[in-house]
N, C-alpha and C positions, 0 to 999 in steps of 0.2 A: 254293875259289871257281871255277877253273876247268874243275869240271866240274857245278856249278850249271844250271839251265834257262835263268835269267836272261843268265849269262855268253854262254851258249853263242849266245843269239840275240843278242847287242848283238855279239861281239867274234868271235866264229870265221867261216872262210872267206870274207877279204876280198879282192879283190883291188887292188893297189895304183892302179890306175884309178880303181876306184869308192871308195875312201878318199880319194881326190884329190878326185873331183867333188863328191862330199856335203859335204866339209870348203867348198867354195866355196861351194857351193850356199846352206849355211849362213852362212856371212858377209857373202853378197850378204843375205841380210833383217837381219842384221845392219847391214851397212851401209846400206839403207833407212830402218834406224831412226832410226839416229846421224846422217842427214841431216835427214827429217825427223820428231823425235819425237815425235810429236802422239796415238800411237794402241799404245800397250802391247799392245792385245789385236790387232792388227792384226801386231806383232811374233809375240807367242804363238805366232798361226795360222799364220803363215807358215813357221816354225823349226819346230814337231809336223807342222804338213801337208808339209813337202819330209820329215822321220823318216820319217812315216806311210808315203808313198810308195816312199821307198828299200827298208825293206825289207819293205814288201809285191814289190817287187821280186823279192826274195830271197825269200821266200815264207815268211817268218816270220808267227809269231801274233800277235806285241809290236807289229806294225805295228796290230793294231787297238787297243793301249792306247795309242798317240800320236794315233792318227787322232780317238777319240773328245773329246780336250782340244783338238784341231783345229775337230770338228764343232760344237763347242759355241761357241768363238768366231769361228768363223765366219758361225753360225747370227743372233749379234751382229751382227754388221758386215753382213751382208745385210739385218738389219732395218731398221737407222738409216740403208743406205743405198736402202731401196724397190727393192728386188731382189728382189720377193717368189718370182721362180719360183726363186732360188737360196736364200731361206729356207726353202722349202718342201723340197726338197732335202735342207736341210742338219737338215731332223727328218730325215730319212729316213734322213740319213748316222750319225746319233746312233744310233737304233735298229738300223742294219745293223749296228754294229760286235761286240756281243757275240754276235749271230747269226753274224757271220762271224769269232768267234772259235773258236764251237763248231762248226761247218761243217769250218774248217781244221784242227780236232784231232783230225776223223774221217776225213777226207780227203787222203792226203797227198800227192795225183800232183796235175798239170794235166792240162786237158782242151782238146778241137781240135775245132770243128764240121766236117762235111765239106762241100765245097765250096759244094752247091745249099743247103744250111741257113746258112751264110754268108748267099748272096745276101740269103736272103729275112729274114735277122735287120736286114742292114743297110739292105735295101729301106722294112721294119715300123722300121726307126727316126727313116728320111728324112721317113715318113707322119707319124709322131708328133712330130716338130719342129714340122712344118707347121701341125699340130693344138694342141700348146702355144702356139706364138705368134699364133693369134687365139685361144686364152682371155687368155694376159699381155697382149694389145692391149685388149681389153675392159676388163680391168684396172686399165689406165692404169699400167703398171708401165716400168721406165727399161729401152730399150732392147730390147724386147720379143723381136725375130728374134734377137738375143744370148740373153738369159736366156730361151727354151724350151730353149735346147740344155741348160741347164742344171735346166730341170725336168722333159725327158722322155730326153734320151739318157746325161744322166748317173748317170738311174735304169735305164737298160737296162743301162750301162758297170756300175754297185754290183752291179746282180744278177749277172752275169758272175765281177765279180773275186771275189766272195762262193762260189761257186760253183768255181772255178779256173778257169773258161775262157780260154786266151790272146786270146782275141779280143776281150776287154774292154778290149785296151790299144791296139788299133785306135777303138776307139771315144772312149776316155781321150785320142787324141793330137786327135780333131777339139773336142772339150772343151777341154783345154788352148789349142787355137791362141784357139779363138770365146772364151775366160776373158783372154786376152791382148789382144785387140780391146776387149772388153768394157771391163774396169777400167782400160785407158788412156785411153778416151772421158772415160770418168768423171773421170778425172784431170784429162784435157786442160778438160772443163768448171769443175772446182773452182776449179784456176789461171787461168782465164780469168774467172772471175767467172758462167756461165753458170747454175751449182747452186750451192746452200748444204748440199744433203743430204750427208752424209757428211763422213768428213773427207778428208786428201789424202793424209797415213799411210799410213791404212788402206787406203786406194785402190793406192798405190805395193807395200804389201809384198804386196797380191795380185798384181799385176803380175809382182813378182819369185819371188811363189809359184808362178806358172801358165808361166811362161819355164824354172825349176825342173824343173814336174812335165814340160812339156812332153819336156826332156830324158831327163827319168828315165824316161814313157811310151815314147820310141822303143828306147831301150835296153833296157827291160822285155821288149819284142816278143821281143827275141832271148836274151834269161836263158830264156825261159821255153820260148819253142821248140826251146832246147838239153837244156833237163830239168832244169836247175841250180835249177830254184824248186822240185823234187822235194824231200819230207822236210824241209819246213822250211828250205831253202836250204842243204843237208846236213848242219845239224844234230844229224837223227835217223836210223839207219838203217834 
């Protein structure tokens, strides 16, 4: 068993930090649930998407078989909550994952833009926010300056990680923060009586999904810029 493909990506080179934080990580959607239980699928996503995340961290492949039971209830919970640029998205997120499972089986280094290809990635992504949120205003969709970031930079962030570039987790942490503003509005509307769309569930374990990834995006920056996401998270030699 423990020299299995399976094993070796779930349970080899952990460090006792990051066993620490995932095991939280985990139970904080957990305990979202058990507070309040209104939204199963809202649980689901929140417990595969913080996996998904971890160890795409590590740079394992298995990260795209939780990511994709992630995508799909997600994809859910974006719809019933009129989040369309985060539905939209979250096809996107479905169809990336077996593409970025075959991607990472041929590919087993990160990769680093060089400084001036930097700027102008993150320049061309500041434009495309700006441009998604008057299509989602048109729209009539909730929250519009929030949910572009989630229909065009989080599609810039997928092509990146799909790809290995470290700089997709630069992009992943301003995602995370704007997903943390986002679905606490949300919230804050539900409980106040403002919206009926959604439930407050499912609103809450994204919250604690996006507080999660946020963590795990800043600490990814530096897995990756050490080399440790090399080889499957060194899995493979």
């Amino acid at each position: 068993m423990t020299n299995t493909w399976l094993y070796k990506q779930l349970f080899t080179n952990w460090k006792k930090f990051e066993v620490t934080y995932v095991s939280i990580l985990i139970l904080i959607q957990l305990a979202v649930f058990w507070i309040v239980p209104d939204s199963l699928i809202g649980m689901i996503s929140g417990v595969t998407g913080t996996l998904s995340l971890v160890y795409g961290m590590k740079g394992r492949k298995i990260a795209f078989i939780f990511g994709t039971i992630q995508c799909l209830a997600m994809t859910y919970i974006a719809w019933i909550s009129h989040a369309y640029g985060s539905f939209a998205m979250d096809i996107f997120y479905v169809i990336s994952q077996p593409i970025g499972w075959f991607m990472w089986g041929h590919d087993q280094a990160t990769h680093r833009f060089s400084s001036a290809s930097r700027k102008k990635l993150f320049g061309g992504a500041f434009v495309a926010w700006l441009i998604g949120w008057w299509i989602l205003a048109l729209l009539h969709g909730q929250l519009p300056y929030f949910d572009s970031i989630n229909f065009v930079v989080s599609f810039i962030a997928q092509l990146l990680y799909i790809l290995k570039y470290q700089e997709n987790w630069s992009l992943w942490i301003v995602v995370n923060i704007a997903n943390i503003l986002y679905w606490s509005i949300l919230s804050i509307q539900v409980m106040t009586g403002a919206t009926d769309i959604g439930s407050l569930g499912a609103y809450l374990s994204q919250v604690a999904l996006q507080a999660a990834l946020l963590f795990n995006s800043i600490y990814a920056t530096k897995v990756w810029a050490s080399g440790e996401a090399d080889n499957e998270g060194g899995t493979k030699s």
